[in-house]
N, C-alpha and C positions, 0 to 999 in steps of 0.2 A: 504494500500500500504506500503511495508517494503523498507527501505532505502538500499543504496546497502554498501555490506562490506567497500568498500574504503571510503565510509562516514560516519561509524560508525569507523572503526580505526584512520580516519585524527582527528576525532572529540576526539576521547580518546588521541592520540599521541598532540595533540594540548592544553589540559586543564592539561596533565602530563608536559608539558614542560613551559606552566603559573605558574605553582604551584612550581617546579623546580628555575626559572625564581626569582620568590619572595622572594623564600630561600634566592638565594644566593646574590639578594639584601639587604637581611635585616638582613643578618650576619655580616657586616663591620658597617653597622649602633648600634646593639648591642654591637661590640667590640669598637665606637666610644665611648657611652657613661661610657661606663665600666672603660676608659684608653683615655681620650681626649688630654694629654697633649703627650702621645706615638705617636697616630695617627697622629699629627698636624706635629708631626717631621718626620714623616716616607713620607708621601704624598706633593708631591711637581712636578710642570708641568713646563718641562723648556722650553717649547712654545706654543705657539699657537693650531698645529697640534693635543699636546698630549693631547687636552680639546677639540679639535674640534670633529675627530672623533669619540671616544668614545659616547659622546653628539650626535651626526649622527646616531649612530647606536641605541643608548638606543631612540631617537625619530620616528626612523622606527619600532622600534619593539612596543612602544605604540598607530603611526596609525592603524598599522596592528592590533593591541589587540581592539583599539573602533571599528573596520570595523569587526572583527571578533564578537565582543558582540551585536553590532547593529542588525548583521545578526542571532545572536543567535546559532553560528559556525555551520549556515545553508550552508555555501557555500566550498566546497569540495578545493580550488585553494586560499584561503583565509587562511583555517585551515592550509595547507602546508606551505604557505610561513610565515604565522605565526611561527611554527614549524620550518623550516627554521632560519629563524630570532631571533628565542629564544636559538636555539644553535649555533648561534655567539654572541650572549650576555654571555650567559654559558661560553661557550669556554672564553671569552675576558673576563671578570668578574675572571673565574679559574686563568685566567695565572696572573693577575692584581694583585689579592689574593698573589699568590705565590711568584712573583718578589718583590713587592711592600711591601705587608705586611706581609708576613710570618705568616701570620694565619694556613698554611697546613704546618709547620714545628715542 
């Protein structure tokens, strides 16, 4: 029995936007240790909200990533909102990059 297209492109568009996802995690982590005393000054939350959200979103897009590896990105509604979810981490990570640390300068 062959799977149908929409489950074999959620499945690809869902492990390119994990893989995506890690990058752009682990590019300000690189540039932390490279330049710590830079980053310490440049990053700073002047309430509440600006650590809340963030934090919100980066924790919905790792239930989604266990619910998605558990199922083995068997489930067609799971790969999307995965998917979903990884490009407003992207999205918000880009702008965060930009405003924040000028890393894309």
């Amino acid at each position: 029995m062959s799977l149908p297209k929409n489950h074999t492109i959620s499945k690809i568009v869902a492990k390119a936007v994990v893989r995506i996802v890690v990058l752009l995690i682990a590019l300000p982590v690189i540039a932390y240790f490279t330049s710590p005393t830079i980053m310490a000054q440049r990053v700073s939350f002047p309430n509440l909200w600006a650590v809340a959200a963030p934090l919100l979103l980066l924790l919905t897009f790792v239930v989604l990533l266990t619910l998605v590896l558990r199922h083995k990105y068997g489930k067609i509604e799971y790969n999307w909102l995965l998917t979903l979810s990884g490009l407003f981490v992207c999205l918000y990570l880009v702008l965060f990059y930009v405003k924040v640390l000028h890393i894309f300068h």
